[in-house]
C-alpha positions as CSV (number, residue, x, y, z in Angstrom):
1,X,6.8,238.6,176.6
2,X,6.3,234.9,176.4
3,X,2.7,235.0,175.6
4,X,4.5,237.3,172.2
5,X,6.8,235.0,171.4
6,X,4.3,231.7,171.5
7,X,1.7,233.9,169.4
8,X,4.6,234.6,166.8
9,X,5.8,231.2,166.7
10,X,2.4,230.0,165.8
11,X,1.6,232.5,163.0
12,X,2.3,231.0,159.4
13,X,5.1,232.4,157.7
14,X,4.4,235.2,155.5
15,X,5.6,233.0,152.5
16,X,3.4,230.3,152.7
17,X,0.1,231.3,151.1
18,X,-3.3,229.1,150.6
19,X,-3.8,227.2,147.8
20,X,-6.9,227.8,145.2
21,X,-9.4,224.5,145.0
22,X,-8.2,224.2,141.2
23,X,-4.0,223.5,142.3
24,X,-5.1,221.6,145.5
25,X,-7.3,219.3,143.3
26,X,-4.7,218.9,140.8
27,X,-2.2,217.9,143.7
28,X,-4.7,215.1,144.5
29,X,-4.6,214.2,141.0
30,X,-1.5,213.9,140.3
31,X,-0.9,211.6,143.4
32,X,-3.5,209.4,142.2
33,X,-2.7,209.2,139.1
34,X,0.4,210.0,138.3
35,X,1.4,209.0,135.0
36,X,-2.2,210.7,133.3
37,X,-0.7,214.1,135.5
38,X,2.8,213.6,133.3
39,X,1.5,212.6,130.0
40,X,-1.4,216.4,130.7
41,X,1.8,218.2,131.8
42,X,4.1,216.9,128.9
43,X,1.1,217.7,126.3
44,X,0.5,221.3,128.0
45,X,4.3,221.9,127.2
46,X,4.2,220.5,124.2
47,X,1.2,222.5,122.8
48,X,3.5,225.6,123.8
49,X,6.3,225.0,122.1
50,X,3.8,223.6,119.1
51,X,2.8,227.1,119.4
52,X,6.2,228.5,119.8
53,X,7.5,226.9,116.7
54,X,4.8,227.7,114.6
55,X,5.3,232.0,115.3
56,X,8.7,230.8,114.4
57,X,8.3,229.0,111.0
58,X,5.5,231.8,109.9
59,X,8.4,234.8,109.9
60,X,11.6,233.2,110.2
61,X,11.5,231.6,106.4
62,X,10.6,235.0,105.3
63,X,13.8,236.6,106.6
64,X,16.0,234.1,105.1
65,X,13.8,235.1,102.1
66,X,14.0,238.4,101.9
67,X,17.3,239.0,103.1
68,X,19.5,236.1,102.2
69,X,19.7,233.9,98.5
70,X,19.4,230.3,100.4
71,X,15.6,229.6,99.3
72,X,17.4,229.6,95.5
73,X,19.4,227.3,96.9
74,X,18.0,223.7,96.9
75,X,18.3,221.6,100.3
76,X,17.9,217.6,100.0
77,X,19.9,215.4,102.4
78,X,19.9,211.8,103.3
79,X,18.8,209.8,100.3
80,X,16.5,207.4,101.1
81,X,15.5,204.4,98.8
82,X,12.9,202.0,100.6
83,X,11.5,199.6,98.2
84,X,8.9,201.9,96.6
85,X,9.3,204.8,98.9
86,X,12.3,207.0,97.3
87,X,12.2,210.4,99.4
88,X,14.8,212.9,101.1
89,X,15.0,213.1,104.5
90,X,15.6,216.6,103.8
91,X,13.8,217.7,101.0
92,X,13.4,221.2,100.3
93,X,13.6,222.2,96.5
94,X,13.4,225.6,95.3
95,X,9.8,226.2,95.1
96,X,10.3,230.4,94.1
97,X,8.6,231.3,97.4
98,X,9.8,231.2,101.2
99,X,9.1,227.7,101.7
100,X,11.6,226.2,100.0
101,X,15.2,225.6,99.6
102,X,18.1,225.8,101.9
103,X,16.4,229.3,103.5
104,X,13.4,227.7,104.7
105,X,16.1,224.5,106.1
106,X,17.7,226.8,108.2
107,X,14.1,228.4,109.5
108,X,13.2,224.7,110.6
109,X,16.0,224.0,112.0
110,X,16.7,227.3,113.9
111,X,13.0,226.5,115.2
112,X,13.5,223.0,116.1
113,X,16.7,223.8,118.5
114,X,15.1,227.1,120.4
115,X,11.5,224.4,120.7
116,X,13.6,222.1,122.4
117,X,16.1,224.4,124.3
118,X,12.3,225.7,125.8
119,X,11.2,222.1,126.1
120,X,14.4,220.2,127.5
121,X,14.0,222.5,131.5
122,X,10.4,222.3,131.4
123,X,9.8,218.5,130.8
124,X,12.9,218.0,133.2
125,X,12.3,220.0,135.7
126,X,8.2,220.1,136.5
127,X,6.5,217.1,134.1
128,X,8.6,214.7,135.2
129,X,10.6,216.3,138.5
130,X,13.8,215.0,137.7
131,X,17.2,215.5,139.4
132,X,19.4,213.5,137.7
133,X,22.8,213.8,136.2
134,X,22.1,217.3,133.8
135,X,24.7,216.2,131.3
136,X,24.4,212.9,131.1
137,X,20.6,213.9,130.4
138,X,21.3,216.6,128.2
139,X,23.4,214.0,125.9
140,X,20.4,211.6,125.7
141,X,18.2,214.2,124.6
142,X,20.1,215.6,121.9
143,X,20.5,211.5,120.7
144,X,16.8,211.8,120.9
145,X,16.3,214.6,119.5
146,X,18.6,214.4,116.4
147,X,17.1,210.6,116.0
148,X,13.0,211.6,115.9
149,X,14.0,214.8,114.1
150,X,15.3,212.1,111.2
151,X,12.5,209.7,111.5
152,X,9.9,212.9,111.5
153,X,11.9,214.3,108.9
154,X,11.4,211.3,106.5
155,X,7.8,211.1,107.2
156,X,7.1,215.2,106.1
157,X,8.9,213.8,102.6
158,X,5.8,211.7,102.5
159,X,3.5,214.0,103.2
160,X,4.6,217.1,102.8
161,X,4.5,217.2,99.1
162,X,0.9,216.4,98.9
163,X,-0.1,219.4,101.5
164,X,1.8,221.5,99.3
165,X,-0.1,220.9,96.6
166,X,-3.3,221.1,98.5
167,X,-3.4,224.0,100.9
168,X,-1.7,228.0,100.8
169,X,1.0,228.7,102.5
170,X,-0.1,230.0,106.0
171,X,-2.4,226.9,106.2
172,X,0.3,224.4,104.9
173,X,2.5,225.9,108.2
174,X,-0.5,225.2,110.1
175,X,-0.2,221.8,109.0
176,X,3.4,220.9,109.2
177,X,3.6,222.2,112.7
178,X,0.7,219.9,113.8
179,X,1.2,217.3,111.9
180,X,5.0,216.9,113.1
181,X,4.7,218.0,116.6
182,X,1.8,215.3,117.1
183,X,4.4,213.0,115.4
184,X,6.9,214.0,117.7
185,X,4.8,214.1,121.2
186,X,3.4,210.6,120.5
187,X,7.1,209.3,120.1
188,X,9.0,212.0,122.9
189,X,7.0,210.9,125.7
190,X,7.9,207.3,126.4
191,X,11.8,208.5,125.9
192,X,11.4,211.2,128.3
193,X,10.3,208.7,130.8
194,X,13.3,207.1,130.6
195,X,15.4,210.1,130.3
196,X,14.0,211.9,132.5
197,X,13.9,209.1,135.8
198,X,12.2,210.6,138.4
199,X,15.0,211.7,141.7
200,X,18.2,211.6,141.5
């Protein structure tokens, strides 16, 4: 009987299971060197919800398209006037097509909040293993947010216009996603850091 109980005491539990070479390595890694092991994590997530946003922004616009009148409707807020640099923050004319106007607005915008509401748990939770105040955190991400959504913003007046005029459609989404969610990752990462303090 005692012999039973010392062999079952000594068994691992059933839950516990062996790591694969690839996730033990990674451990080592990321004790090592753990800011590289943050900034892989934070650029894994971000490629998703790069990816995420850009299924998004290929059908949502033409919804609003085809079942709504806002791409007739022209969207340009925040006028900017910066010694030769005159742009909209928000600049969507009526371009005739689902790219433009207050339709294709609302298709970014709807994008932008479900990319983040994906974004906000992962980069909390497992890049940067925080357990801080949720709602304090959640506040200082959506000052963040709203903040490098303005500054990103201002920069597609700059250079959206010219990819417009350069590539089709489908390749100008291509573009727009990239180019602003490089934008944003380059710019996201130091903030989350201090967002995101590691413990409690």
């Amino acid at each position: 009987m005692a012999s039973n109980v010392a062999d079952t005491a000594a068994e691992p539990p059933a839950t516990q299971r062996p790591q694969s070479p690839l996730a033990a390595w990674w451990q080592r890694f990321a004790a090592r060197h753990k800011l590289v092991a943050q900034f892989v994590m934070f650029y894994a997530f971000s490629l998703f919800v790069t990816v995420l946003q850009y299924v998004m922004l290929t059908f949502l616009p033409g919804l609003f398209y085809r079942f709504t009148d806002w791409c007739a409707i022209p969207c340009q807020l925040i006028h900017l006037v910066l010694g030769p640099v005159d742009v909209y923050v928000f600049d969507y004319p009526v371009t005739g097509d689902a790219t433009g106007g207050m339709g294709y607005f609302a298709a970014f915008a709807i994008t932008l909040f479900v990319a983040q509401c994906v974004n906000f748990p992962m980069q909390r939770n497992i890049t940067f293993k925080s357990h801080g105040n949720v709602w304090f955190q959640i506040a200082w991400y959506v000052v963040a947010f709203v903040l490098i959504t303005i500054v990103c913003s201002f920069l597609m007046g700059l250079y959206v216009p010219l990819l417009k005029g350069l590539v089709p459609p489908a390749v100008y989404n291509v573009l727009i996603t990239v180019v602003n969610g490089g934008v944003q990752m380059v710019i996201y990462f130091p903030i989350y850091k201090i967002i995101f303090p590691e413990g409690k």
